[in-house]
N, C-alpha and C positions, 0 to 999 in steps of 0.2 A: 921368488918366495911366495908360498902359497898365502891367502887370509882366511879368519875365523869367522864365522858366519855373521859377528857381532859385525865386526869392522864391514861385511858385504852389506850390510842393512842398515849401517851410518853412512858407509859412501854412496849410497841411493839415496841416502834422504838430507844430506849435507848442503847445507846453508851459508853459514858461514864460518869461519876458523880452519885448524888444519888439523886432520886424524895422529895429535901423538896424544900420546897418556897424561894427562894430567893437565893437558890446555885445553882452554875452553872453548867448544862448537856451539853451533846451533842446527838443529835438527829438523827437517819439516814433522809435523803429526799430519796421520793418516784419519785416525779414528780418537776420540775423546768419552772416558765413561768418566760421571759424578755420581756420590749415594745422598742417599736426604740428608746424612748427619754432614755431610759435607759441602753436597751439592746445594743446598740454598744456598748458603752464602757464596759459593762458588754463581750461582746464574747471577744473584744479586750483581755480584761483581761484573760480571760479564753485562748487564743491564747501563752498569757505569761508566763502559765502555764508550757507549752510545753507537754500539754494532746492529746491526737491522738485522741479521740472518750468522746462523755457524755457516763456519766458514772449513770445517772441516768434513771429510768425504761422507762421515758417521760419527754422530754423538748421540750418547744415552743418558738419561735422566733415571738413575734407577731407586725403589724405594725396598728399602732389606734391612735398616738399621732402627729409626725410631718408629715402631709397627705398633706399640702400646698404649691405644690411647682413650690413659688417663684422665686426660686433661681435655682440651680443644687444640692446646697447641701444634700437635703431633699432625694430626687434623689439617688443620690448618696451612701445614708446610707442602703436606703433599697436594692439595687442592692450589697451592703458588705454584708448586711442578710442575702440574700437570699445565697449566694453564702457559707458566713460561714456557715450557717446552713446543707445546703447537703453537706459541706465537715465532719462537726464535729459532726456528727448525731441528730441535733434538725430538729423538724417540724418547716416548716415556713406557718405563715398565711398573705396569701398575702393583700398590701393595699384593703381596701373593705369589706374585708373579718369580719371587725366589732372590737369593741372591745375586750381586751384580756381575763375581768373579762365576760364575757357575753359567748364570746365565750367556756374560757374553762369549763364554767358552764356545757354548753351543749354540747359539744364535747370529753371532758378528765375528767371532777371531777370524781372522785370515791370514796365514804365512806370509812373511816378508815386509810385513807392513808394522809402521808403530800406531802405538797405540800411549798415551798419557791418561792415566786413570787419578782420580781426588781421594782416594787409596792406595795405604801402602801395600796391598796384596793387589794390587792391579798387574807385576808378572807371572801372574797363574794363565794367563793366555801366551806363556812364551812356551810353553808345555804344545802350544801350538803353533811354532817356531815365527811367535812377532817379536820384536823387540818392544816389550810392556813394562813401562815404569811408571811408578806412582809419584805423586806431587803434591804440594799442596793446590787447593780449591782457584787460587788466585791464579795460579802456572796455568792451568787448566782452564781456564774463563780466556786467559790472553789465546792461548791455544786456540780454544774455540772461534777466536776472535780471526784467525788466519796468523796470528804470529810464531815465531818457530819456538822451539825448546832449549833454551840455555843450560848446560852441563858440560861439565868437565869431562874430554876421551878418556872413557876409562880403559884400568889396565882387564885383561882378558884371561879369567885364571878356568883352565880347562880343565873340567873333571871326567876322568876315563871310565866306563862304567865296562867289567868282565864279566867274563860268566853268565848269573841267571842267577834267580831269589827265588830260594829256596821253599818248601813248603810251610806256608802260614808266616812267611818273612815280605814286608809290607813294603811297597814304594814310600812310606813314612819313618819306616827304618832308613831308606836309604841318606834321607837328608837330615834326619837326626844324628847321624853319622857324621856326615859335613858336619851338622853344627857340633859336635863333639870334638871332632875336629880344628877346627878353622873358630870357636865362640863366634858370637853374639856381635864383635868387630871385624871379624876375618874377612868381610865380604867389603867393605868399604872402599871406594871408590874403582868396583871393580865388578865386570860384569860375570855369573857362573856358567861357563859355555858347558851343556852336557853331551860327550860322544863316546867314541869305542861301540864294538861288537855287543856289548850289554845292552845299549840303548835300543835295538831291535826287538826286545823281549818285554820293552813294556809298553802298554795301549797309553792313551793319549790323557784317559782318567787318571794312571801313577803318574806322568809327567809333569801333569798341573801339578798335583799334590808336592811335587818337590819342584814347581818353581814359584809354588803360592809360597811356603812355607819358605826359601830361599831370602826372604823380605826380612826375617829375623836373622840374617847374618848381616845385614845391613850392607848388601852389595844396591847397587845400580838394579839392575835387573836379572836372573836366571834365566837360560836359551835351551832348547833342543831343537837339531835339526827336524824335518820331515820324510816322510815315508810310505809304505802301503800301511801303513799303525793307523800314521795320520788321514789318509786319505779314507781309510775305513770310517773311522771317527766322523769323516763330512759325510760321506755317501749315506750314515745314518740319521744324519740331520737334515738331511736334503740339499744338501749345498756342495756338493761334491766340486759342483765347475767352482769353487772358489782356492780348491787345491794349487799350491806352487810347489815345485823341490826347491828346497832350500839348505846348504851345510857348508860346511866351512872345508878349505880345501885339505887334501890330504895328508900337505907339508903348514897346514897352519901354524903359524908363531906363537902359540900360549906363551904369555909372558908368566904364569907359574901352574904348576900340575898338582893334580892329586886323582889319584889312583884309588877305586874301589873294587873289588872280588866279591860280586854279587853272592858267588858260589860259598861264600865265607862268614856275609854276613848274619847278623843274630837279630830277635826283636828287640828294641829296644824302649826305652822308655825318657824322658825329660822329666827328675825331679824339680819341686818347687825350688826357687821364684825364677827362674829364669829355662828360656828354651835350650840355652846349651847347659845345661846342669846335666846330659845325658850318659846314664850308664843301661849295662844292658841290661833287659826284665828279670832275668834271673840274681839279679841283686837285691831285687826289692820284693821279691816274690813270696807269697802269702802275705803280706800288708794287709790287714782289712779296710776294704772301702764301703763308702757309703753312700757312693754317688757315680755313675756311667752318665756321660755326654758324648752322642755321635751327630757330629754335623758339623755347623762352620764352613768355611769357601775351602779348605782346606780338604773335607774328605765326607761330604755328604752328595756324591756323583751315585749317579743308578749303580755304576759295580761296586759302590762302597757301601752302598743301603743291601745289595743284596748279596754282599757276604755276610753281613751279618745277621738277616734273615736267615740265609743257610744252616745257620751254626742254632738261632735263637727258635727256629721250628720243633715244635715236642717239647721247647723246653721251658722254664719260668725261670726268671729273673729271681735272684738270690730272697731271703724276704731282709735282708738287712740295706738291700741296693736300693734305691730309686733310680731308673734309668729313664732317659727321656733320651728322643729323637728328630732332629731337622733335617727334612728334605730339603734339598740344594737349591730347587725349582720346582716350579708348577708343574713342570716336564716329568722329572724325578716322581713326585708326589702322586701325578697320574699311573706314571707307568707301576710303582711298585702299588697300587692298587686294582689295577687292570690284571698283574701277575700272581695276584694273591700273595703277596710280601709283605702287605700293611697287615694282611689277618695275622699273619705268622708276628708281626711286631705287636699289636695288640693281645692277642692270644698269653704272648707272653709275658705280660704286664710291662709293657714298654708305654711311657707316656709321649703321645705325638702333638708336635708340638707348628706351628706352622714354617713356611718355606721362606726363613729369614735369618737374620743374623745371630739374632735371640739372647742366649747365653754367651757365648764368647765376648758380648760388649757390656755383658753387665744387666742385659736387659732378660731378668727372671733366669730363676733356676739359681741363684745364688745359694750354695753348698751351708748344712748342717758348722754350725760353730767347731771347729776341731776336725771337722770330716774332713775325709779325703776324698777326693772327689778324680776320676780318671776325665779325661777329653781327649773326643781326637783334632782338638784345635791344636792353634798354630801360636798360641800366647799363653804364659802361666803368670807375667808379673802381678806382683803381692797388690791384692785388693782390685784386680780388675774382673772377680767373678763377680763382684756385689758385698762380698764378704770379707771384713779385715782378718787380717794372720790365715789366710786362708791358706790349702793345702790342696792345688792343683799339679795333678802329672799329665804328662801329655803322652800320647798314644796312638797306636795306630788301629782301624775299626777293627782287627784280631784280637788285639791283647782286651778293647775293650769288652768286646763279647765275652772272651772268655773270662774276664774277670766277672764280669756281671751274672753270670751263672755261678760262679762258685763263691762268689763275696769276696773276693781276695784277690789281691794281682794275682797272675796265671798267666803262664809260658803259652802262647794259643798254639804253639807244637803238640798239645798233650789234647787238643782239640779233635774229639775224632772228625774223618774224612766227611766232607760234604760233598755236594756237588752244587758249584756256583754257577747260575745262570745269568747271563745278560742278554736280554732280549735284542733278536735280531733284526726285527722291526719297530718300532718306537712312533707314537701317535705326535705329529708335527703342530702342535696347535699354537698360531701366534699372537690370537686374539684378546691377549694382554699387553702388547705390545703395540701402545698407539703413537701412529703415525702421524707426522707436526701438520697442523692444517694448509689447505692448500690456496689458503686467504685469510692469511695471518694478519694484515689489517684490521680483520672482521674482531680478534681474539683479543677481549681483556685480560689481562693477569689480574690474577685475584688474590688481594694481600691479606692476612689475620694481623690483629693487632697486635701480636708476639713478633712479625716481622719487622726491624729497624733497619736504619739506615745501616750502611758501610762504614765504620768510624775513620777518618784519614788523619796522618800525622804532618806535623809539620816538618819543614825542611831541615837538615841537620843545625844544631846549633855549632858557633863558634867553640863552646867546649861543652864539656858534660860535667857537671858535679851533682855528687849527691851519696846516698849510704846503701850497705852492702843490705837488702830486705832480707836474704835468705842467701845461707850456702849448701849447697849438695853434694853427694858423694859419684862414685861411678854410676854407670850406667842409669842415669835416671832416665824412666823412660815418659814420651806425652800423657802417659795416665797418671805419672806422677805430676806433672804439671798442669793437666787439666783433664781432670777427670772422666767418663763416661757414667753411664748404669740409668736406670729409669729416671732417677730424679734432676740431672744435669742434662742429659740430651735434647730434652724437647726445645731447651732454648738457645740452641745454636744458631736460631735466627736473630739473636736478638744478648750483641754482645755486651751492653752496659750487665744486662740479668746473668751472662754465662760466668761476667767474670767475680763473680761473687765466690766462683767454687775455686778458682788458683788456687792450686798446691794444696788445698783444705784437707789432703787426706794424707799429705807431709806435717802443715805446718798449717793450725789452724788462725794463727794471730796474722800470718801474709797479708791478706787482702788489707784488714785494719791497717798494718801496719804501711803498707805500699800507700794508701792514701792520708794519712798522718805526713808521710814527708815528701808528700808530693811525687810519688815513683822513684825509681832508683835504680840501683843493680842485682845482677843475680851473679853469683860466685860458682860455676859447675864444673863436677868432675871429667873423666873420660868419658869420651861416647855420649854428650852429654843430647838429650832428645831424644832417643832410637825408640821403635817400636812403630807408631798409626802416625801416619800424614798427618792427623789432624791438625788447621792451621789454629785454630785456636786456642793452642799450646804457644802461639808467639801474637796471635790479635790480642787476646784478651790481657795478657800483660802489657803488650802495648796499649791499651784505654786502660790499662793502670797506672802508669807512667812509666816504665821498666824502658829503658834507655840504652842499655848495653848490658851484653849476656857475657863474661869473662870465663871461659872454659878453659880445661884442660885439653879438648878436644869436644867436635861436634859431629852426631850424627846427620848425614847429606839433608835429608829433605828438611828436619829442624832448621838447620844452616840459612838454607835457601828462604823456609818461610819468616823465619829472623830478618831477612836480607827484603825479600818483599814487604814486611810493614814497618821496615824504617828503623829497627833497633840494631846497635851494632854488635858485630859478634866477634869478639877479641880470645887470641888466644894465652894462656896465661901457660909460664913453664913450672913446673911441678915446685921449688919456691917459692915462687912469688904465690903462688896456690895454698900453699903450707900456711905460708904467712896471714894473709889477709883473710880477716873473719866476718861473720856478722856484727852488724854496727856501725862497722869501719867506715869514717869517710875517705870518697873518692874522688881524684879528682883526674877529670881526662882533657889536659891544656892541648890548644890547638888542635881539635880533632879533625875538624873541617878542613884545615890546610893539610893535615892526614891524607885525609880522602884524595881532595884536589891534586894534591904532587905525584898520587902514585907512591908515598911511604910506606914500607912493611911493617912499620911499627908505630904504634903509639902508646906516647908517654903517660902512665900512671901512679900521681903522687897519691900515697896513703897519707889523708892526711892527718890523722887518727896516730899513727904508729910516726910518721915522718919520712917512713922508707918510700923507695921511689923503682916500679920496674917497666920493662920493656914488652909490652903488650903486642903478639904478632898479629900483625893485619893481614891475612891472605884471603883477598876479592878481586877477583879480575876486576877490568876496567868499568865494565858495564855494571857491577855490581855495587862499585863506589857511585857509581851515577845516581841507581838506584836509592840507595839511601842517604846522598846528597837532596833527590827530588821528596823525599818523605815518603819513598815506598812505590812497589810498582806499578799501583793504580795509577797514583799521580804522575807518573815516568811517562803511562803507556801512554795517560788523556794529555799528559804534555807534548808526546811525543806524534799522535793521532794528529793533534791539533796543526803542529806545526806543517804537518804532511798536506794537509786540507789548504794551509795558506800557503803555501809553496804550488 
């Protein structure tokens, strides 16, 4: 029997465990990328380590997220980057320099190899057949540290791509499709392998874009083999010798299929508040909008900038639209100014905005009260533009041109004929891209006063008691539990200040109330985490005292960052969920002999109500370790340690 390309790029990089579905491996990392909203605390951590050098073949320090600066703080993180990074051998890419998924597209992807990004769209490089999953910051610091990747073999759901996409029909159709498909959960613990006769017909720019975007179905990671697509794609960046073939065999085992007809499909769109809300554009068409957003790691690549220059040449932006523009990278930003594509964007009252995250995290461009606002980002959950009750659709750079010309959603079929250029030579400049010093001795790291310490938890207690702070519904995603936008990001370095903002845009009384009783629990629905790695969705309630998270279900990387800072993550069955409210005291006897035996459950008395239920414990072995030791810092330094006296 043949294999899947996923399973040919685990059994290369396999460590320890054994390839079935659902048991736990460990996996070597090849390459390591962080971003500033992530990466400081992630180097911090790595610092705490007490590692002298990464340990991995390539790591990047990149800065695309907190670009606004405000304050000094912002300031300040990236001057700690820059300085850890030439001390402890990562590359840094300096502010400007573009986003991290864009940039390491072009710069570092290389086929066959993994890659562990401190982002959840870090699989937009499997568009360049790596196996690229996102983590939290901490996964990613041990990584760097030489240690391998804990995850469960996933299952392998093959998507068949036929036919050909049709005119003005978008590789961002094609995986809004999936997620229409398959929601917002369908991807969970399961990698999106893409093949079939289709997958020829699109360059390595659509690939990304539907394995960046893959990250909101909450799979593992999204794969495409390689090709002459791919090997074009290097040959134009200069790196051609880093081409491999790579695919999965002919008789591959997909443990589940789905089947797309390119030649079939339509534009589509994602209404609010979530990315699979997806119907196709001619349902929502004429809407008046008030706002065009093109960019994000998702679809601001040179062919995505300059189809919509194509379309936006001769013409002006609606006068009821504001549109704004991010280029992907300084690469991007060059080239469509060297091609006369920046005139054609300015020309047309397009506001250009610089080569970074921007809007998609909240940071500026926050949409009119009531307006509807188009993006062709890869996120619409309520309140993550900057704007509560907001009215974000997602899109792809077709529908957005075309709506920003007529003020209205618009079919971009009715778009007359362009002619799309992508330039066949492209200016190679990597002179933002600095390399770690080669006397790293020599190099201070240099701290601002917004930078703290790592807060560490102690060892599991004998049991857990205490009251329900907050309960949630489905799909809460990490914005719902800690925030982004201008005013929250600058203090990522600095978690006693970050965690002032938990839940504040759920439930403004949380924080008060988490330190009034001393921490507690959190009550959550299905899915419950999905959406940005961000670990301080689970640090900073952990420096609240939040103790165990009792879900319906857990989105993977939540789970895991749950698991590295020491809180436990219990699953509750749809009763005992019904049941227990805010207020409620809890109490969870014997949990620590839990952990230690290797039990699937533990016992939780309400002690509020009287009733009593069966709480499932599902952690590998290693993961009870983990939050026996108080999290994976202390696991790894306990663990380092013992390796030293031995």
């Amino acid at each position: 029997m043949g294999k899947t390309l996923t399973y040919k790029i685990l059994e290369k990089h396999l460590v320890e465990g054994t390839l079935e579905a659902g048991k736990e491996i460990a996996i070597k990392i090849d390459q390591a990328l962080t971003q500033d909203a992530t990466g400081t605390m992630a180097c911090l951590q790595f610092e705490a380590l007490g590692i002298p050098r990464v340990q991995t073949e390539v790591a990047v320090s990149y800065v695309d997220h907190n670009m606004l600066q405000t304050g000094f703080e912002n300031a300040d993180d990236h001057r700690y980057l820059q300085s850890m990074a030439s001390k402890y051998g990562l590359y840094f890419s300096r502010p400007g320099n573009g986003i991290c998924h864009q940039v390491h597209l072009e710069r570092f992807s290389t086929p066959g190899k993994t890659l562990l990004g401190s982002d959840s769209h870090t699989p937009t490089c499997g568009g360049m057949g790596m196996l690229a999953i996102g983590a939290g910051g901490l996964d990613v610091a041990v990584a760097m540290g030489g240690g391998p990747f804990y995850l469960k073999a996933p299952k392998v759901l093959g998507v068949k791509l036929t036919g050909r996409l049709q005119r003005q029909v978008a590789a961002k159709d094609i995986i809004l499709e999936v997620l229409r498909r398959l929601t917002v959960k369908g991807g969970v613990g399961k990698v999106i392998e893409y093949h079939g006769e289709g997958v020829s017909s699109l360059d390595v720019y659509q690939r990304a874009t539907i394995t960046n975007m893959g990250a909101e179905l909450g799979a593992t990671t999204s794969i495409f083999p390689t090709d002459e697509k791919t090997k074009e794609f290097l040959r134009r960046q200069g790196r051609e010798d880093a081409y491999v073939k790579v695919e999965a065999d002919a008789d591959a085992p997909y443990d589940e299929l789905l089947e797309i007809n390119l030649d079939q499909l339509v534009p589509m769109i994602a209404k609010p508040q979530s990315p699979d809300n997806v119907v196709p554009v001619t349902e929502v068409e004429g809407l008046p909008v008030q706002q065009v957003l093109v960019g994000s790691c998702t679809n601001s690549s040179l062919k995505d900038l300059m189809t919509v220059a194509a379309y936006l040449r001769g013409q002006k932006v609606a006068s009821n639209v504001s549109m704004a523009l991010s280029p992907g990278s300084k690469q991007v930003f060059q080239e469509i100014a060297r091609n006369g594509a920046l005139t054609d964007f300015i020309a047309a009252g397009v506001r250009v905005l610089e080569s970074a995250c921007g809007p998609c995290i909240g940071m500026g461009q926050a949409p009119a009260t009531g307006a509807v606002s188009l993006r062709t980002f890869n996120r619409n959950f309520e309140g993550r533009s900057g704007s509560k009750n907001d009215l974000v659709y997602l899109c792809s750079p077709e529908v957005a041109v075309a709506s920003a010309i007529a003020g209205k959603v618009t079919d971009p079929r009715k778009l007359p004929s362009a002619q799309i250029v992508v330039p066949e030579q492209i200016v190679i400049d990597d002179s933002m891209i600095l390399a770690p010093s080669a006397t790293p001795e020599a190099v201070e790291v240099l701290r601002g006063p917004n930078i703290a310490p790592v807060p560490l938890k102690e060892p599991l207690e004998e049991q857990l008691q205490g009251f329900v702070l907050i309960k949630t519904g489905n799909n809460v995603t990490t914005d719902h539990i800690m925030p982004a936008g201008a005013k929250i990001l600058p203090l990522r370095s600095n978690v006693p200040k970050i965690s002032e903002f938990v839940f504040t845009n759920v439930d403004t009384g949380f924080v008060k109330r988490a330190k009034e009783r001393g921490g507690g629990f959190i009550i959550g629905g299905e899915n419950y985490g999905q959406g940005s790695s961000r670990e301080h969705a689970a640090l900073a309630p952990m420096y609240l005292g939040v103790k165990a998270v009792l879900a319906r279900q857990f989105a993977r990387i939540h789970k895991s960052n749950l698991v590295n800072f020491g809180i436990v993550p219990l699953e509750l069955d749809e009763s005992a969920y019904a049941d227990v409210q805010q207020d409620h005291e809890l109490q969870l006897a014997d949990v620590k002999k839990a952990f230690e035996t290797g039990a699937t459950t533990v016992t939780v008395t309400n002690k509020t109500t009287g009733k009593v239920y069966q709480a499932k414990l599902d952690l590998s072995k290693r993961d009870r370790a983990i939050i026996l030791a108080g999290g994976l810092l202390n696991f790894t330094r306990k663990k380092n340690a013992s390796a030293v006296a031995a």
